[in-house]
C-alpha positions as CSV (number, residue, x, y, z in Angstrom):
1,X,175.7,263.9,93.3
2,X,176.0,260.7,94.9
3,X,178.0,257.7,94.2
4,X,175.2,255.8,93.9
5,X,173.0,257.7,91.5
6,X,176.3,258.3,89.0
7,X,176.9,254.0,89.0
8,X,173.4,253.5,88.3
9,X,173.2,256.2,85.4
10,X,174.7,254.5,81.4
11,X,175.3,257.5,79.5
12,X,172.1,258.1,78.4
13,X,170.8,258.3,82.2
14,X,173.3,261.0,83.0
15,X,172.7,262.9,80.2
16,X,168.8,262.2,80.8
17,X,169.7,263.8,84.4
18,X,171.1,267.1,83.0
19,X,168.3,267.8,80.6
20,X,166.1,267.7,84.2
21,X,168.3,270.3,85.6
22,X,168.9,267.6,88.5
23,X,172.5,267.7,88.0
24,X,174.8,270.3,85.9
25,X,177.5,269.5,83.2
26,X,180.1,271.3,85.6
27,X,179.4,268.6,88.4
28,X,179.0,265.6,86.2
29,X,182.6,266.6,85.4
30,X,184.2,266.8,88.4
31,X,182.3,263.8,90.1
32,X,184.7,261.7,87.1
33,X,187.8,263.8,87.6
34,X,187.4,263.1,91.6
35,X,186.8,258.8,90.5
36,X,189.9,259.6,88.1
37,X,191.9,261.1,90.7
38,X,191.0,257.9,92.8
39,X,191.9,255.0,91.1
40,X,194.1,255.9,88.2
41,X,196.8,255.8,90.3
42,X,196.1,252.3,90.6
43,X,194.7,251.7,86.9
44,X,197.2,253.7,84.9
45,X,194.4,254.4,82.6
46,X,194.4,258.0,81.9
47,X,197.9,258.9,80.8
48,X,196.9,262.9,79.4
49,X,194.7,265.5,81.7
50,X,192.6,267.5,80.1
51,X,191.1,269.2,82.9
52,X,191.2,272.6,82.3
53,X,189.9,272.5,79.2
54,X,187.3,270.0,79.8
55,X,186.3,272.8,82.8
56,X,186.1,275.5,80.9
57,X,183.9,273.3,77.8
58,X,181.4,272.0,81.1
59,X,180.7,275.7,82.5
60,X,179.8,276.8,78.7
61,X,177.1,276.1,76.2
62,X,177.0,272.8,75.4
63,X,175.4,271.6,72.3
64,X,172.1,270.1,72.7
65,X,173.1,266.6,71.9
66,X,172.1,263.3,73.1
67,X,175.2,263.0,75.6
68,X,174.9,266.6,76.7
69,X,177.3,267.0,79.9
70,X,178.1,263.5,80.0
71,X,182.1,262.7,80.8
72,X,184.1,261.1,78.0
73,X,187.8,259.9,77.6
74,X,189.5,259.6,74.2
75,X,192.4,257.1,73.2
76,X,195.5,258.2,72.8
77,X,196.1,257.0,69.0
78,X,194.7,258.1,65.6
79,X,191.8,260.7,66.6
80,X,192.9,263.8,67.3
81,X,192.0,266.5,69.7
82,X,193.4,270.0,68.3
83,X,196.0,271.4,70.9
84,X,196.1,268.1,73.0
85,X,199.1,265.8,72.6
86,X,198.6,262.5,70.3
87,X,201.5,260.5,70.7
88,X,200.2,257.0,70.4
89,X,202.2,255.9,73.1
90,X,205.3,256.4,70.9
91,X,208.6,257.8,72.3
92,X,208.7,258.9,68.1
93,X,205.6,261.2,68.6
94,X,206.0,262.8,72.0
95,X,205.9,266.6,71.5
96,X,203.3,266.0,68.6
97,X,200.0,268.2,68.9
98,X,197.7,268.3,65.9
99,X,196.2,271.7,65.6
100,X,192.2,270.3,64.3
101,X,190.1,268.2,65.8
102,X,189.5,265.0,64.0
103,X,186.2,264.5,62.0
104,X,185.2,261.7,64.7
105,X,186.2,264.5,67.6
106,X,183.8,267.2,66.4
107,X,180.7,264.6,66.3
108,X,181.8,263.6,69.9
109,X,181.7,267.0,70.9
110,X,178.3,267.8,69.1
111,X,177.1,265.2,70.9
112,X,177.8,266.8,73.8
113,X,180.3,265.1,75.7
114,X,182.8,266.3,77.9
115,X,186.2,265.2,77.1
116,X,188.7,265.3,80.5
117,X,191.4,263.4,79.1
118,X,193.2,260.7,77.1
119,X,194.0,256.8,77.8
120,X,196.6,254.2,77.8
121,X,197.2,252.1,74.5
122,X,200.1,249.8,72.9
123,X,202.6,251.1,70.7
124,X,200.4,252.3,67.5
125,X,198.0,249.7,68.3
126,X,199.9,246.8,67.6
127,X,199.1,244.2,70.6
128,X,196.2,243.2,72.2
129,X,197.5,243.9,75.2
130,X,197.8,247.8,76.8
131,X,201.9,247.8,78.4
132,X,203.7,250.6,76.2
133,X,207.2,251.7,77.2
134,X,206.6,255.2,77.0
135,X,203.2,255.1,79.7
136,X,203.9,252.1,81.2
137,X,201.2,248.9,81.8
138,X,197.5,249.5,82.7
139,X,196.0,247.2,85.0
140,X,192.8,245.3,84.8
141,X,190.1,246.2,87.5
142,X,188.9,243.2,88.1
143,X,192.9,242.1,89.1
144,X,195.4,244.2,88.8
145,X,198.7,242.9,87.5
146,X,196.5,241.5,84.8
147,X,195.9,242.9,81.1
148,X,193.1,245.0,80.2
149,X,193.4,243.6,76.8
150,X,194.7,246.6,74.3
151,X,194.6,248.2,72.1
152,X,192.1,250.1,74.0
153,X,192.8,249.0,76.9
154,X,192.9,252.2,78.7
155,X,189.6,253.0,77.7
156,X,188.0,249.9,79.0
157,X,190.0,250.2,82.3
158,X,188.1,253.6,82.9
159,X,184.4,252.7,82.0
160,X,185.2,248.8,83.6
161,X,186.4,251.0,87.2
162,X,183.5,253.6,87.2
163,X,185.3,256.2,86.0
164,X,183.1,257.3,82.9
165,X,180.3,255.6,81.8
166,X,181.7,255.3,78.0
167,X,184.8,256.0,76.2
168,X,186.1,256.0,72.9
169,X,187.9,253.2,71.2
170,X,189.5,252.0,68.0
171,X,189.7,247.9,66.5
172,X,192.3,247.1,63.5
173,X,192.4,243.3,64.5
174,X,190.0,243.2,67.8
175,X,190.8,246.5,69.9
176,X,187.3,247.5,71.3
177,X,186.1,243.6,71.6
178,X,189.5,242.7,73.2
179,X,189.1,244.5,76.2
180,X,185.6,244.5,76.2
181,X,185.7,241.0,77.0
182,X,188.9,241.6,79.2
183,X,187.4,243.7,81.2
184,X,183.8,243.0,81.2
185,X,182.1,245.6,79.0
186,X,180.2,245.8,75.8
187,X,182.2,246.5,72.8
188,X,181.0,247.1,69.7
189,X,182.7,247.2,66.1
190,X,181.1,248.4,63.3
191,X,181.0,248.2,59.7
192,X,183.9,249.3,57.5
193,X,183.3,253.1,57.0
194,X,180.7,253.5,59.1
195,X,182.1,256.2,61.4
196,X,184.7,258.9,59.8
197,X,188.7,258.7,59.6
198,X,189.5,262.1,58.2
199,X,190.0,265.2,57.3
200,X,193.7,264.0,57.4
201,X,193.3,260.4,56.3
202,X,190.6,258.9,53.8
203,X,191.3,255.8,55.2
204,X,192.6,253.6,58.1
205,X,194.8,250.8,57.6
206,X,193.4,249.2,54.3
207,X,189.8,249.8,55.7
208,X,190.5,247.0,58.6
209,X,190.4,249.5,61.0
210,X,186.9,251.1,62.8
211,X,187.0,253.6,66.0
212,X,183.6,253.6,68.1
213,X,183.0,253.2,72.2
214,X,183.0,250.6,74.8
215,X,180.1,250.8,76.9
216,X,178.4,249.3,79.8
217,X,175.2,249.3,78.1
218,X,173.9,248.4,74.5
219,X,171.9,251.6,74.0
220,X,174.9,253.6,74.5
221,X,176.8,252.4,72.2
222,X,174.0,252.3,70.0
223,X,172.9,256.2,70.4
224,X,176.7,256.6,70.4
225,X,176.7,255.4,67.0
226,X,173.7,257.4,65.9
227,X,175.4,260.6,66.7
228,X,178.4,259.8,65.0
229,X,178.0,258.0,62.2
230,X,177.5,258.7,58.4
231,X,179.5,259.7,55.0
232,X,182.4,262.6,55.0
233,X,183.3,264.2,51.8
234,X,187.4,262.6,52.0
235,X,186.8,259.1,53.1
236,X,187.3,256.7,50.3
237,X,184.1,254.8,50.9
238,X,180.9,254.7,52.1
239,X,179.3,252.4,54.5
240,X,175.5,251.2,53.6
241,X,172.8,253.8,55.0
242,X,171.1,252.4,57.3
243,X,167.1,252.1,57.9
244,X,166.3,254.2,60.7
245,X,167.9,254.6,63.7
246,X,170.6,252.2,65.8
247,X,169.2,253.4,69.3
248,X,165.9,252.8,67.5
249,X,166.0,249.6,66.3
250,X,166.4,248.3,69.6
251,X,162.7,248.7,70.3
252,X,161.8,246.6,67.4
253,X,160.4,243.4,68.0
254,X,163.0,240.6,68.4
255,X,163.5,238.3,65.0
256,X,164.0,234.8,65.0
257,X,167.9,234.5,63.7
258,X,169.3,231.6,62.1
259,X,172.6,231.5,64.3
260,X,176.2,229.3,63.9
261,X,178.4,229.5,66.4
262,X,182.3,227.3,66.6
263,X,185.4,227.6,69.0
264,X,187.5,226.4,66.6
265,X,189.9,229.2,66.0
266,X,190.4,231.3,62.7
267,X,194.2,231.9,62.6
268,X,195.6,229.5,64.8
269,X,196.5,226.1,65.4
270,X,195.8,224.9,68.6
271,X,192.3,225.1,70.9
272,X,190.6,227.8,72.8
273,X,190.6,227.8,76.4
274,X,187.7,225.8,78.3
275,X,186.6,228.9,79.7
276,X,186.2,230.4,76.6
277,X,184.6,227.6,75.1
278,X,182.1,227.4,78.2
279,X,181.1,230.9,77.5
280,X,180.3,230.1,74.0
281,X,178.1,227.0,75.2
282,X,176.3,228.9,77.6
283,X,175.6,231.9,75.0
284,X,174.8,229.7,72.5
285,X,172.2,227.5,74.9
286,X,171.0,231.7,75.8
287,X,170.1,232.0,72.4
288,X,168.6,229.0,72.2
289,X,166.0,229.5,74.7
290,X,165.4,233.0,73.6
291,X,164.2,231.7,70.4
292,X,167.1,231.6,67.8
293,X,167.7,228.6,65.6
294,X,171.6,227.8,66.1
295,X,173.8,225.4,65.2
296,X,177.3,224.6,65.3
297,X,179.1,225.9,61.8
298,X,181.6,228.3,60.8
299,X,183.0,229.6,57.5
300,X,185.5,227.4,55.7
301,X,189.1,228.8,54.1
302,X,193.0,228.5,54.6
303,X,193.7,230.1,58.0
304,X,197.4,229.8,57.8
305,X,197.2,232.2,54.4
306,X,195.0,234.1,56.0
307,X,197.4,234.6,59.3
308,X,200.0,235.4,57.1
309,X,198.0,237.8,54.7
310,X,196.8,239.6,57.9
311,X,200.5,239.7,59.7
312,X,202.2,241.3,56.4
313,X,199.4,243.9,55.9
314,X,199.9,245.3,59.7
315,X,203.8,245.0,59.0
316,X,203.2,247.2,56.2
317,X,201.1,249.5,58.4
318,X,203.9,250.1,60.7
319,X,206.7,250.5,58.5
320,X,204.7,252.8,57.0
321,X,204.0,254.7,60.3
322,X,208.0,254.6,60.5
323,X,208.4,256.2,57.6
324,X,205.5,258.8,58.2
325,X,207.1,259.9,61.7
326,X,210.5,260.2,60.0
327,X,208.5,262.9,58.0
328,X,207.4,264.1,61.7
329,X,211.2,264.2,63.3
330,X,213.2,265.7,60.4
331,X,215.6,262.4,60.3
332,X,215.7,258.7,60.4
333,X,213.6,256.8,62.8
334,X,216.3,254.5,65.0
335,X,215.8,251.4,66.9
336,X,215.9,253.2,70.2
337,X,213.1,255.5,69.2
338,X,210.3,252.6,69.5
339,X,210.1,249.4,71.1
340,X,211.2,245.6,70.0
341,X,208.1,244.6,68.2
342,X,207.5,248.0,66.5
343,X,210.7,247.8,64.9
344,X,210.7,244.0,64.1
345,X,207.0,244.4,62.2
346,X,208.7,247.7,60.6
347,X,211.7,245.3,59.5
348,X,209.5,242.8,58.2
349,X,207.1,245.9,56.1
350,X,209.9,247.1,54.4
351,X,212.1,243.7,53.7
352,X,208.4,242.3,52.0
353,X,208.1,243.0,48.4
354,X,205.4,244.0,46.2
355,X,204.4,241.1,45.1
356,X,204.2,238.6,47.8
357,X,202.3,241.8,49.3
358,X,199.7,241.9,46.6
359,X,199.7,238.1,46.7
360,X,198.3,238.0,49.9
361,X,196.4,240.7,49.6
362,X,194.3,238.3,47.2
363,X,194.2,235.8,49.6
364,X,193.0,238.1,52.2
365,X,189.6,238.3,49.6
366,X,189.3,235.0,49.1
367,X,188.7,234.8,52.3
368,X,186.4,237.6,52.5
369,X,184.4,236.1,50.0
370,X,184.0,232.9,51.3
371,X,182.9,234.7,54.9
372,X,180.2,236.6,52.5
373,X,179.3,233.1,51.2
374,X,178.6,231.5,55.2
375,X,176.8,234.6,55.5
376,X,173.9,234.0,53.0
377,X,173.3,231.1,55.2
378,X,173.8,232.9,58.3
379,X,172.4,236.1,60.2
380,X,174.8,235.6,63.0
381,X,178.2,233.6,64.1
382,X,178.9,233.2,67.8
383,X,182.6,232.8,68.6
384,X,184.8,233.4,71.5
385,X,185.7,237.1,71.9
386,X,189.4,235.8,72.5
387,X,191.6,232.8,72.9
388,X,192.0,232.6,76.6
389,X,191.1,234.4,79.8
390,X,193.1,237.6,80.5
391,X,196.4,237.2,81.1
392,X,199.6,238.7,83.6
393,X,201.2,241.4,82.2
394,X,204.3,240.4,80.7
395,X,202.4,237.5,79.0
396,X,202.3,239.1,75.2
397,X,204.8,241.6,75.2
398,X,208.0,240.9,73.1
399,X,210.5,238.9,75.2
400,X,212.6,235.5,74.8
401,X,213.5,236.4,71.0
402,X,216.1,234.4,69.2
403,X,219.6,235.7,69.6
404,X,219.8,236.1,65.9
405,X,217.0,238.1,65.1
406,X,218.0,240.1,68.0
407,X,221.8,240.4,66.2
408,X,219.7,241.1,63.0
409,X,218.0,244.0,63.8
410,X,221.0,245.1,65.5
411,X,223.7,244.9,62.4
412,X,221.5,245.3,59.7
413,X,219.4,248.1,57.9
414,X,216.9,246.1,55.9
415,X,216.9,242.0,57.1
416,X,215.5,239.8,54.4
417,X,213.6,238.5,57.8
418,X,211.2,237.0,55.6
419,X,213.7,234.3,54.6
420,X,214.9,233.0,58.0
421,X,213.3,229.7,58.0
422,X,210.0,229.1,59.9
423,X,210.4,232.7,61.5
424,X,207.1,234.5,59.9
425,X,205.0,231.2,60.9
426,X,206.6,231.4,64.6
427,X,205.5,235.0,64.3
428,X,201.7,234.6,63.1
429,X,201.4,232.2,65.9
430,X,202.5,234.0,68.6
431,X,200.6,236.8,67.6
432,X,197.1,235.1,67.3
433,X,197.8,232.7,69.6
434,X,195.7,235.0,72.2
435,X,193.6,236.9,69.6
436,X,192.5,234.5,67.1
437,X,189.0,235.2,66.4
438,X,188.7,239.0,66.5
439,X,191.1,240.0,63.3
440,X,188.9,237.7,60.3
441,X,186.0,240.8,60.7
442,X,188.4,243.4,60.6
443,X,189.3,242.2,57.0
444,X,185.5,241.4,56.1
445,X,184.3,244.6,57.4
446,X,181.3,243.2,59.3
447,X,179.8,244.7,62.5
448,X,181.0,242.6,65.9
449,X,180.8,242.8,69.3
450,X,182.1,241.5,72.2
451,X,179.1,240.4,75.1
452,X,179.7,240.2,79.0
453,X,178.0,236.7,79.9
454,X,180.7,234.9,82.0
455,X,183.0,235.1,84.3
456,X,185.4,232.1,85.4
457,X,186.0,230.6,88.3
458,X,188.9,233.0,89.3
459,X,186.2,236.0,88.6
460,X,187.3,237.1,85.7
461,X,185.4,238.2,82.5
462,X,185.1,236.2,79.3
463,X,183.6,237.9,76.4
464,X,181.4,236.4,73.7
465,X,181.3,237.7,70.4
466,X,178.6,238.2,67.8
467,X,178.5,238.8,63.9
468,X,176.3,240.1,61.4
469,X,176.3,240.6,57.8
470,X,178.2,243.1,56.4
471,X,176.2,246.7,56.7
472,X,173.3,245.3,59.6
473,X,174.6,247.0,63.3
474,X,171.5,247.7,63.6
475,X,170.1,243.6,63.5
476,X,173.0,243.0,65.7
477,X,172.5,245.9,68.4
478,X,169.2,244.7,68.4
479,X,170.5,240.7,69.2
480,X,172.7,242.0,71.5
481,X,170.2,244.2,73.2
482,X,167.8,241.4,73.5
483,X,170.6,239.4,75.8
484,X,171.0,241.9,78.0
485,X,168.0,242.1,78.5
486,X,167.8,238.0,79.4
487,X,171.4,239.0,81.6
488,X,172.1,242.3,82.4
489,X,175.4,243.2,82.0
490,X,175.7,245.6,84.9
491,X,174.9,242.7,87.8
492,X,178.8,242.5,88.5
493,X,180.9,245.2,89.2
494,X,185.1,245.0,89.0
495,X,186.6,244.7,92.5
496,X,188.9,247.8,91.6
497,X,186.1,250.6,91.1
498,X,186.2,254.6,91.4
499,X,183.1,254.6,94.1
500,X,185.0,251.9,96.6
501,X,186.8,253.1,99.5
502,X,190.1,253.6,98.6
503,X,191.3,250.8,101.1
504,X,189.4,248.1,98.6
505,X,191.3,245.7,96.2
């Protein structure tokens, strides 16, 4: 197969091509380990080979799903693949290999994709950018040295460089639309509960957290989503059935939508960046002209409680991941086992007591109420994907702490870090300062996604992102499919790409 005929094939295309008999499983696969083998040296985006057994799965019989043959790439964090390492780039879970697939990995397979490896991520998720000690940074294909955006940012790095055309994701606080609009790509979050967490879990950071794909195209991760969504018997919840088919519903007929749209962030102070606010003009004047009445609103509620409320529920998250690997190692989980930031958030999950927890845990509803309240008025809200442009690596990891919380975590067991004046709210800040638009749907549980429209003067992408009413990916595939259809989001290709000469970028 040709260079050329793989690039202009989605998912669905390749798999369309195997059905035909004009290409095989077995040479689908190695046409992607050849564009892995090319420019992941580059990329850093793969960081566990699966070759063999992806080799062995591509010469055998494949179920007759909608992705028959197709390559895939997993993240390395929270789904895992039975006898393939998941260490989510943790120096506390290297060795570990879970013996079952995950619920989410046997409807991938059914579908019939061919998983060849794992990618890059942060430290358990936690920033939105993809530089972890243990695998070191991935680099941006449209310029390297720059962030992918994270969590999944290895996986956007592959489908953004030609390497697959889809790969699986997972968003607590923006980690499919962050590097979707990092890198150029379609990423799509949907509702709370929509696609399965178990058998070992029943649920994902306080329901926050959603795994799905980043895609090139819309009806990817649409048909993606038919194939892999629906109820298991241990999940704790439910998401609304939905009428019909997601790669269906994008025949329908576009509606007329009732649209808001705002830059103004939702968990920080300060403004977004004009390029980001340029892409939200543009989209919303797209819109416009497509039909859509919109107008400048967004929901109302206390952002700084909100920050906070967020900030202490992820703290809790990885002090409880601290405390579930010590379970893991057989001993104590020490400073030097994970890196700066893990440990301070740990600090700050256990040193947070029950009640200030619960506290703004309620405030964490209030706000979701009052988003369900803009909704009723609503269909959509147009925002900015992110803050900023992407950024140098370097830019968001932990560096330039105060010396004192530095001699903290070094003398003491359990800092009362919640005390030391102004510290939390220099936290929050920093940590949404780049991100602050992303986490508010986490918490709401609404379908999102990040759109490819723009790209700055310095060529880089800037994301847009979308939200519907809680339960309705299927109104908001179909929105989204509508504007791709007005600008197709495969005109541009990333100057870093796996069917370049190896002497480009």
């Amino acid at each position: 197969m040709s260079f050329k005929e793989y690039d202009d094939h989605d998912a669905l295309g390749l798999a369309a091509l195997v059905k035909k008999g004009e290409v095989s499983p077995a040479e689908l696969l190695e046409e992607a380990i050849t564009r892995a083998e090319r420019v992941n040296p580059r990329l850093n985006a793969i960081v566990i080979g699966m070759n063999v057994l992806a080799r062995e799965r591509a010469r055998g019989e494949l179920p007759e799903g909608p992705f028959r043959g197709v390559p895939f790439l997993m993240k390395d964090m929270g789904t895992a693949y039975a006898g393939v390492p998941l260490q989510a780039a943790s120096r506390l879970y290297r060795g570990n290999v879970p013996s079952r697939h995950a619920e989410l990995t046997e409807r991938f397979l059914r579908a019939g994709l061919v998983v060849f490896g794992k990618t890059n991520s942060p430290e358990f998720g936690i920033l939105p950018t993809t530089e972890p000690e243990l695998y070191g940074p991935t680099h941006n294909p449209w310029r390297l040295g720059y962030s992918p955006g994270g969590s999944s940012g290895g996986a956007a790095a592959s489908v953004a460089a030609g390497i697959v055309p889809m790969a699986h994701g997972g968003d607590g606080g923006g980690s499919l639309r962050i590097p979707a609009s990092c890198c150029g790509l379609f990423g799509f979050k949907p509702t709370r509960a929509r696609n399965p967490v178990g058998p070992d879990v029943s649920e994902t950071f306080f329901g926050f957290a959603a795994e799905h794909v980043l895609t090139r195209t819309v009806r990817d991760s649409a048909a993606a989503l038919d194939a892999t969504a629906g109820p298991e018997s241990t999940a704790m919840y439910h998401a609304p059935a939905p009428y019909g088919g997601f790669l269906e519903a994008l025949g329908a007929p576009p509606e007329k939508l009732k649209i808001a749209f705002t830059v103004e962030p939702f968990l920080s102070g300060g403004e977004a960046h004009p390029d980001n606010r340029r892409a939200v003009e543009e989209a919303a004047k797209l819109l416009e002209d497509l039909g859509h009445h919109v107008e400048p609103a967004r929901p109302a509620f206390e952002a700084r409680d909100f920050a906070k409320g967020f900030f202490l529920h992820f703290s809790a998250v990885v002090a409880s991941e601290l405390r579930a690997a010590e379970s893991f190692l057989g001993r104590p989980a020490r400073r030097e086992d994970v890196e700066l930031v893990t440990w301070l958030l740990g600090l700050v999950g256990r040193s947070t007591d029950a009640g200030t927890f619960v506290y703004y845990r309620r405030k964490l509803f209030e706000v979701q109420r009052a988003v369900a309240g803009f909704f009723q008025d609503y269909d959509v809200l147009l925002t900015p994907t992110i803050g900023r442009p992407p950024v140098p690596h370097g830019t968001l990891v932990a560096k330039g702490l105060e010396e004192g919380v530095q001699e903290l975590v070094a003398r003491l067991d359990r800092p009362e870090l919640l005390r030391l004046p102004g510290l939390l709210d220099k936290a929050v800040d920093r940590a949404y300062a780049f991100s602050p638009y992303t986490p508010l749907f986490n918490v709401t549980g609404q379908p999102s996604a990040s759109v490819p429209l723009h790209w700055n003067r310095d060529g880089l992408p800037i994301g847009t992102m979308l939200t519907a009413r809680f339960g309705e990916d299927a109104r908001l595939f179909r929105l989204c499919a509508q504007i791709e259809e007005a600008r197709s989001f495969r005109a541009r290709r990333a100057p870093v790409h796996a069917s370049a000469s190896p002497g480009l970028s």
